[in-house]
N, C-alpha and C positions, 0 to 999 in steps of 0.2 A: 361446288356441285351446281346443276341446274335446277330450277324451279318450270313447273307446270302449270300456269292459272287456265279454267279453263269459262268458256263464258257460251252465251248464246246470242245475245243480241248484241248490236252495235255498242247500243248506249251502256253497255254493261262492260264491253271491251275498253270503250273511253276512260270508266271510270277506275278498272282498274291499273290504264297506264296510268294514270294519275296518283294513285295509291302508290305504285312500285318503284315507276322513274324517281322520284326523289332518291330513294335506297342506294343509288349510285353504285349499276350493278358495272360488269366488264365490257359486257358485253350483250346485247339486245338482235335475239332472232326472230322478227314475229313471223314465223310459218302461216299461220291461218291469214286466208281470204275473206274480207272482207266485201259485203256487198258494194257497190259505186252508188247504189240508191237504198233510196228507202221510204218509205208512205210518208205523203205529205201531212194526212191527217190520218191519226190510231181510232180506235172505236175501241167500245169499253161494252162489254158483253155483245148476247148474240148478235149477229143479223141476220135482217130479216131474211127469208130464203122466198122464191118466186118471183123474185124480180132482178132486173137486170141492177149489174154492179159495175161503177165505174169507179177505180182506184188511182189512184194521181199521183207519183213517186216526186221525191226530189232528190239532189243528191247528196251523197252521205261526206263527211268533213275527212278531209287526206289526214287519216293517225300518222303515219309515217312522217308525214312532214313537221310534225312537230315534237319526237322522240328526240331526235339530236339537240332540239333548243332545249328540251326540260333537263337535258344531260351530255354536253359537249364532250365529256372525255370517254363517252362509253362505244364500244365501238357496234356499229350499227349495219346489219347487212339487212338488206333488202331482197326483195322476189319479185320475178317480173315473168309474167307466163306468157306465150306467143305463139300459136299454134305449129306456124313455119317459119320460127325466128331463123335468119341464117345466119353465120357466124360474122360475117360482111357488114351486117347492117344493125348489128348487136348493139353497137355503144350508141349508134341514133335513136333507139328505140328507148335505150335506159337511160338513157341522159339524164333527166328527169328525177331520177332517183338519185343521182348522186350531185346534182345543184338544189334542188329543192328542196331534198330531204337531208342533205348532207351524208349519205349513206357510204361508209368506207368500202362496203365489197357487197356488189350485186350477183344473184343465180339467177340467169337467164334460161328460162324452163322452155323446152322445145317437145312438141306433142306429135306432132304430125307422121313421122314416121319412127314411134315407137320413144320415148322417153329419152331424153339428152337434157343435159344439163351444163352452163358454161360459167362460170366464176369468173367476175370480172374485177378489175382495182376502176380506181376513180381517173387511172390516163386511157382505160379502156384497151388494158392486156388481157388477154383472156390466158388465166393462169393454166386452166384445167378444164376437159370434157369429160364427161360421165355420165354413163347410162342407167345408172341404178341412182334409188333412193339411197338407201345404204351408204355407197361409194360416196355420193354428195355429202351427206355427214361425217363420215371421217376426213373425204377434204376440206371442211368447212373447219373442223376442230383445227387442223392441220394449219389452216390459214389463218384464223385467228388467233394461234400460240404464235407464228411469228409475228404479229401485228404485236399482244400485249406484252 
């Protein structure tokens, strides 16, 4: 069966891959987006109000890239959203996630005109399109029963 942790912050997402990935599960889908930034410096109760605020981001550490090192045999799909990704220029874009992060199967999420979605393997065939959420998860279940 699957499990659902759910979190709110970054540093609370970190700590529970850290907690799980040892568990050595089958397989690893992190759906949630993570922010790219995050406050360079926290504050600890109010602020002051009436005066101007200036916040200073840095950016937040790539989890994904380091899922497959904490657990090489689990198989690991990635997400990658692009507003007008086209199907053409698909595996340029994802690249990334499958050198980097070593991700066995990315969803190339496409927004622009209405929700698409593109499964890809790591030589950068694109298995399946699909328009629904839905349909994206039972091809996902679909493809990862023949991967384990």
């Amino acid at each position: 069966g699957g499990r659902v942790r759910k979190f709110f912050f970054f540093s609370e997402l970190e700590a529970l891959l850290a907690e799980e990935l040892p568990k050595g599960y089958d397989c690893v889908i992190p759906a949630a987006a993570v922010s790219d930034f995050e406050l360079k410096k926290s504050f600890k109760g109010k602020i002051a109000s009436g005066k101007g605020l200036t916040l200073e981001l840095k950016p937040t550490k790539k989890l994904l890239n380091k899922l497959k090192k904490s657990s090489e045999s689990t198989i690991l799909v990635g997400f990658k959203l692009e507003p007008k990704l086209e199907r053409g220029h698909m595996f340029k874009r994802t690249r990334a996630l499958f050198e980097e992060a070593g991700c066995d199967l990315v969803v190339a999420n496409a927004t622009a005109s209405g929700y698409r979605a593109f499964v890809m393997d790591r030589e950068g065939k694109v298995s399946c399109t699909v328009a629904t959420k839905k349909a994206l998860v039972k091809l996902l279940i679909e493809k990862i029963n023949t991967v384990l």
